[in-house]
C-alpha positions in Angstrom: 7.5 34.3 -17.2 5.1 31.6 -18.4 7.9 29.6 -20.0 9.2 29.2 -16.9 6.3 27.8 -15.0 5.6 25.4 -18.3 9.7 24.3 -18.1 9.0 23.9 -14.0 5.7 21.6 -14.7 7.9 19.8 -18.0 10.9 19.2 -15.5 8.7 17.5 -12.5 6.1 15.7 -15.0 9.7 14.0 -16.0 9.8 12.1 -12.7 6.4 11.2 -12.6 7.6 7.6 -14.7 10.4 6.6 -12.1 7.1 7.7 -9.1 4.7 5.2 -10.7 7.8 2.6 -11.7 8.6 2.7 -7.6 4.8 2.8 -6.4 4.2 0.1 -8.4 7.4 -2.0 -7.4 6.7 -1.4 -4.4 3.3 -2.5 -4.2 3.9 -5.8 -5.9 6.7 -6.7 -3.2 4.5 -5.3 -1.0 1.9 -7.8 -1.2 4.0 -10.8 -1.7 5.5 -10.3 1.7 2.4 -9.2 3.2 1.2 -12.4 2.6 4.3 -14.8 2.7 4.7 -13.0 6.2 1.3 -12.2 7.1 0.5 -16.5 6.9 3.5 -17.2 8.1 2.4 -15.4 11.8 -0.2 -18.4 11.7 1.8 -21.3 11.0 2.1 -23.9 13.6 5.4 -24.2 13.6 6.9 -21.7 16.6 10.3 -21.3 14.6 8.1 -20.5 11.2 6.3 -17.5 13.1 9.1 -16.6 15.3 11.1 -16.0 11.7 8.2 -13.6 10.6 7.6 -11.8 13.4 11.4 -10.6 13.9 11.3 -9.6 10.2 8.0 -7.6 10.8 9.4 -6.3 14.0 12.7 -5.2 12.3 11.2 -3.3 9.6 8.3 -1.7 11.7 10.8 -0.6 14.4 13.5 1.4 12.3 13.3 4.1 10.4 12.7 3.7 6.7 15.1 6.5 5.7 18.0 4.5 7.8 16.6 1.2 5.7 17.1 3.2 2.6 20.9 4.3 3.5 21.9 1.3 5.0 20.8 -1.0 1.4 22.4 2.1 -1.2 25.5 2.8 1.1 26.5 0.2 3.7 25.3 -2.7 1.6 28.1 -2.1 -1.1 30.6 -1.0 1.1 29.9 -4.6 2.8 29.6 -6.6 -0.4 31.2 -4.4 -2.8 28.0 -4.9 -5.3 25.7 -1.0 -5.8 22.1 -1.0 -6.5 20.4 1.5 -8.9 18.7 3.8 -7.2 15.2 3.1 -8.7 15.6 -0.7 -7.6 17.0 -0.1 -4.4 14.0 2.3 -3.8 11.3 -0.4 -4.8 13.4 -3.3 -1.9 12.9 -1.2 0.7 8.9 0.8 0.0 8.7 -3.5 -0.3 10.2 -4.4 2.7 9.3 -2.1 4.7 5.6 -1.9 4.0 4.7 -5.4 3.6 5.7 -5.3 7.5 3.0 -3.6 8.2 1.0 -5.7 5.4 1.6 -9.0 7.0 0.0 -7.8 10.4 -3.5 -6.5 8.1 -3.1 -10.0 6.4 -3.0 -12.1 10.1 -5.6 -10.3 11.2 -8.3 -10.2 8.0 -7.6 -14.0 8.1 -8.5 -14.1 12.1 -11.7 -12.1 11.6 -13.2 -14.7 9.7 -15.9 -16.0 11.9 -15.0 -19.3 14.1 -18.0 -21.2 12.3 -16.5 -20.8 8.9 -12.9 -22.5 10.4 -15.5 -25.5 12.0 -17.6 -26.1 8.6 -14.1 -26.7 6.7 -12.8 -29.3 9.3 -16.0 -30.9 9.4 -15.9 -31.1 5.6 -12.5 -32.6 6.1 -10.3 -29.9 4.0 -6.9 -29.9 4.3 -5.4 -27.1 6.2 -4.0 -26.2 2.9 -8.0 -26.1 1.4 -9.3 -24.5 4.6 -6.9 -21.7 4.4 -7.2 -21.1 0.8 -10.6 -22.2 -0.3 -12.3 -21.1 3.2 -10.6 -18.5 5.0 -8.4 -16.6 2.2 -11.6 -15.6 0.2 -13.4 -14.1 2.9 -10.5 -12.6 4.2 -9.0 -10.6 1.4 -12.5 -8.5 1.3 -11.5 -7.4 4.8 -7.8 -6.3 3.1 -8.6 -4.3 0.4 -9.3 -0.7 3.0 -6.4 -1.1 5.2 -4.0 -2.0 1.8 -5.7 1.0 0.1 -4.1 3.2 3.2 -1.1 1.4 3.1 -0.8 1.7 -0.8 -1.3 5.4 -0.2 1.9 5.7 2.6 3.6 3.6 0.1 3.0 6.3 -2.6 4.0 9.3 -0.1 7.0 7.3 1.2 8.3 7.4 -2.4 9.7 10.8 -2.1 12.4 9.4 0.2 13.8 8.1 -2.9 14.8 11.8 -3.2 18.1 11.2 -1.0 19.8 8.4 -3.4 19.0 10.2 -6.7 16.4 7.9 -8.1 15.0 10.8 -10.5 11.5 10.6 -9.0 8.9 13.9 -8.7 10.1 14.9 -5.6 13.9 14.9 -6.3 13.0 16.8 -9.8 11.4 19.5 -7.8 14.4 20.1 -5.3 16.9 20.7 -8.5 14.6 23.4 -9.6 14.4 25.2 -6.0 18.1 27.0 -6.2 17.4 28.5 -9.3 13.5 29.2 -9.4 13.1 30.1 -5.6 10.6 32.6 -6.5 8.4 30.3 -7.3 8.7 27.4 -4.4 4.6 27.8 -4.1 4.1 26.5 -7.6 7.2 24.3 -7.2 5.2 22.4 -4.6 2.2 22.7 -5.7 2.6 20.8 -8.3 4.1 18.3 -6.4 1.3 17.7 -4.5 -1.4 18.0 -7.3 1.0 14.7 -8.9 0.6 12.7 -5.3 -3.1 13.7 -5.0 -4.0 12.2 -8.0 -2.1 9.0 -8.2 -3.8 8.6 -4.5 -6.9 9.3 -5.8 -6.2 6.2 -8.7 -4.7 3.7 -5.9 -8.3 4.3 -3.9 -10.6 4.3 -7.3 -9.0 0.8 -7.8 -8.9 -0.6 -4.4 -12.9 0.1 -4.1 -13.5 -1.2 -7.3 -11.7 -4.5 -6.1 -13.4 -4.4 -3.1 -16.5 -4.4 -4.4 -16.2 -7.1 -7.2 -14.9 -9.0 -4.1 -18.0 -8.5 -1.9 -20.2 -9.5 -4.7 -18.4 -12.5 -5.5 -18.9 -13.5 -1.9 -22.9 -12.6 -2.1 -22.2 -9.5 0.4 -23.4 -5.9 0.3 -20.1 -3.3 -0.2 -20.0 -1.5 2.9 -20.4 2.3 1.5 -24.1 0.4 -0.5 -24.8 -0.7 3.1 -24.1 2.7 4.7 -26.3 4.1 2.4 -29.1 2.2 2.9 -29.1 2.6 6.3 -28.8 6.4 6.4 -32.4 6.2 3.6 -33.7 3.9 6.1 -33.6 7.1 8.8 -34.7 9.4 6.9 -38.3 10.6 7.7 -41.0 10.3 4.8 -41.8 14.4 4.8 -43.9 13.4 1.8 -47.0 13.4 3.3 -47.4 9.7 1.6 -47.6 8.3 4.5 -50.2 10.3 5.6 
């Protein structure tokens, strides 16, 4: 009985490499577009953010799944070239969440404060040197919670990988379900022990980086400031003040 819970845990841990391989693809397209995309919404050029927008629009609007089968199946049926699985995976997690990553990039960079925007111009930068001097610094602080969630879909959304056979955790699972049925609760438990803790890594990283970026900017990380402001309330039951 226990050597078939250890071969169970053996067979899923085996698709734990092509999980990370795609989180970690992903992510990297992810934030490329995010920001190719995400500045582009901001360019003064109407056909530069018309082009964006119908990109983020496009890939916000379908399904992901449908994304998925149209780039394995239609796209070589069309061009007669086939993807591996792993890499076709890693173009659409991309694509598809740096959609929503470009809109968290337009807006950190719109939350900067108008002041900051009016020092650069009066310091005659460049709209090059504004945006990435100025504005860019300040707003990628802003990023780093709403990426953290978005890293975390990104890591969930990898299961869909599942349908096109890229060997990932999830897909390992299902092959053991016909034969070891008796044991779907440990199955999937183990499944989601895996996802728990490579969400756990993506935030421990993502607060790290956000609060090397606050500091760098002279600011308090927002959970410090929290803090402080929940001691502040706190009644002296000391009896020092008394």
């Amino acid at each position: 009985m226990s050597g078939d819970y250890s071969y169970i845990f053996s067979s899923i841990l085996s698709g734990l490499d092509a999980t990370i391989e795609a989180t970690l693809g992903g992510i990297a397209l992810t934030i490329v577009l995010s920001f190719v995309a995400g500045l582009a919404m901001l360019s003064s050029s109407r056909w530069v953010r018309f082009v964006s927008r119908v990109y983020v629009e496009a890939f916000r609007g379908t399904s992901e799944v449908v994304q998925l089968f149209w780039l394995f199946f239609v796209l070589p049926a069309l061009v007669g070239f086939k993807l591996i699985p792993l890499f076709a995976g890693i173009i659409v997690l991309g694509l598809n969440h740096g959609a929503y990553g470009a809109e968290i990039v337009r807006g950190a960079v719109q939350s900067v404060p108008k002041a900051q925007r009016e020092g650069a111009i009066a310091l005659s930068l460049s709209p090059f040197q504004r945006m990435f001097r100025v504005l860019l610094p300040q707003a990628v602080v802003e990023m780093y919670p709403p990426f953290n969630n978005l890293f975390i879909q990104l890591l969930k959304s990898t299961a869909l990988l599942s349908f096109i056979s890229a060997g990932e955790i999830t897909e390992k699972g299902e092959l053991l379900r016909p034969v070891y049925g008796s044991k779907l609760v440990f199955i999937y438990g183990v499944e989601l022990v895996w996802y728990l803790l490579l969400a756990v890594l993506i935030t421990v990283v993502m607060r790290f980086l956000e609060r090397r970026g606050a500091r760098r900017l002279g600011r308090e990380p927002a959970v410090r400031k929290r803090r402080r402001r929940v001691s502040q309330k706190v009644p002296d039951t000391t009896g020092a003040g008394l």
